[in-house]
N, C-alpha and C positions, 0 to 999 in steps of 0.2 A: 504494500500500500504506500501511495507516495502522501502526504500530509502537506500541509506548511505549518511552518514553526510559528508556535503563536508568537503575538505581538504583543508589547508591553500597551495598556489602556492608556487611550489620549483621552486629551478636552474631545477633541475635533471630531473622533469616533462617535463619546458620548451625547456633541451637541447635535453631530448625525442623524441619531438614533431618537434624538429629542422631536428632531423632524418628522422623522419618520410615524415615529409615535402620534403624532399630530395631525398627518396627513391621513393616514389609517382612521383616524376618529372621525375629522373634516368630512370624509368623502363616505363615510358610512360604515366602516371597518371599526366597532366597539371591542377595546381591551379589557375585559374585567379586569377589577382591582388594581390595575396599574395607572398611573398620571402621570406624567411628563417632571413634576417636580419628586415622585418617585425612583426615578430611573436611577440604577448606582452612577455612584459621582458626582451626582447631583448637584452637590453640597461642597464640592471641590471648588478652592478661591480659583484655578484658571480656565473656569469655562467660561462660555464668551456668556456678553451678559445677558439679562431677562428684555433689556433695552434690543439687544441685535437679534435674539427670538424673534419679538415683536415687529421687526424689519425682515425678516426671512418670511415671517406668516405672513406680514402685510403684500410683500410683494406675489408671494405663490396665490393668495387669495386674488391678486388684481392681474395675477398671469393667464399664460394660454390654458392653463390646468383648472384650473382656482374654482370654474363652474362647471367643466367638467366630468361628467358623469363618467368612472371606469368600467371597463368590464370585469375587470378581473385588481385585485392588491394582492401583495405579496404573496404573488404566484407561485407556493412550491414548485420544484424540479428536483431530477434525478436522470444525469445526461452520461450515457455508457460513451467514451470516447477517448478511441486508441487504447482499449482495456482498460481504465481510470472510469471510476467512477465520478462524476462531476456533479455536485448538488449546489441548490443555491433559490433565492426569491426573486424574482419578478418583482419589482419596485409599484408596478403598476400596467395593465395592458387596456387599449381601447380598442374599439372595433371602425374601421375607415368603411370607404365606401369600397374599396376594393381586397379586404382582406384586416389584419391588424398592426396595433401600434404598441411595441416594446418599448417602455420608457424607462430608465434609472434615473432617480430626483439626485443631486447632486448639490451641495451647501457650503462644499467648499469657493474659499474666494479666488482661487484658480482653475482654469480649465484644462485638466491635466490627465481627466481619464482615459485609460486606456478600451478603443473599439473593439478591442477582442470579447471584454467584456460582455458587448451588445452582440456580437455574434453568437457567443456562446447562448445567452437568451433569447432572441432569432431563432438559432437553430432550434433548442428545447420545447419552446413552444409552439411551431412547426410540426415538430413531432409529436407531442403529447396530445395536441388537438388534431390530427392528421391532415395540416393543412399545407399547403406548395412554401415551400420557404419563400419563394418570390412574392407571396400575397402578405409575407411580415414585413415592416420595416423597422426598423429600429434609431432612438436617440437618445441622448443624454438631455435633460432638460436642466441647466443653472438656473435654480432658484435666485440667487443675488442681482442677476443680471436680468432673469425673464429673456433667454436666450435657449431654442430649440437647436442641436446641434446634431443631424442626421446623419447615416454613412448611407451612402448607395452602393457600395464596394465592398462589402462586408465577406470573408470568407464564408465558404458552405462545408459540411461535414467531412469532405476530403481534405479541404487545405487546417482544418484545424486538427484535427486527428496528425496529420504530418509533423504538423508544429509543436503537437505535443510532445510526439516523438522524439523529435527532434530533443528537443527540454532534457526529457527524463531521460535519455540516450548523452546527454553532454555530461 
């Protein structure tokens, strides 16, 4: 089994996850028992403040998202590829006029993600719903910015299987 080594916990994970939490509720996804002032870390002096929350929700409520209606939040998966098993959520899917919309919400104040990511979800839900991976598209949506950021070139289950290989082979 190949793993990744976990990561030591950030602010920027946890004010993340703040979002996220948020967004799941906003759009009709109820947490029991859990609040946003709950989350661990919470309580930590260097998460960003209650003030820049307020500026991350303001803006996602007055974005392309904000009304919104998804089809799908934190879309489990479970993606067999190059022998690895690959698991992960779905941030959020829509349904277009010609197929669907793979979205990861995004809070950091850089635009630094990497598109394999959205391939990987492309593809998974592609599969899972047995639909043409060419009727998925996929983006990163910046919250801070209110900025939709698409690939049209996304690799499909051959070239990322390779690349994997490729990885775990180095």
């Amino acid at each position: 089994l190949s793993r990744p080594m976990p990561r030591k916990p950030s602010a920027a994970a946890r004010f993340g996850t703040r979002f996220h939490t948020w967004v799941e509720t906003r759009l009709g996804r109820q947490l029991d028992l859990i609040e946003p002032e709950d989350l661990p870390g919470r309580g930590d002096e260097d998460l960003e403040s209650d003030e820049d929350f307020r500026q991350l929700v303001a803006s996602f409520e007055s974005g392309d998202f904000g009304t919104r209606p998804p089809h799908s939040l934190e879309a489990p998966f479970a993606l067999l590829l190059g022998g690895q098993v690959i698991r992960g959520r779905i941030d959020a899917v829509y349904k277009t006029d010609d197929g669907f919309l793979v979205v990861d919400w995004k809070t950091s104040q850089t635009q630094t993600a990497d598109p394999l990511q959205l391939a990987l979800y492309r593809l998974a839900w592609a599969e899972l719903h047995n639909v043409d991976i060419e009727c998925v598209q996929a983006a990163f949506y910046y919250v801070r910015s209110n900025q939709v950021v698409a690939f049209d070139d996304l690799p499909g289950r051959a070239e990322l299987e390779r690349r994997l290989v490729a990885v775990l082979e180095a």
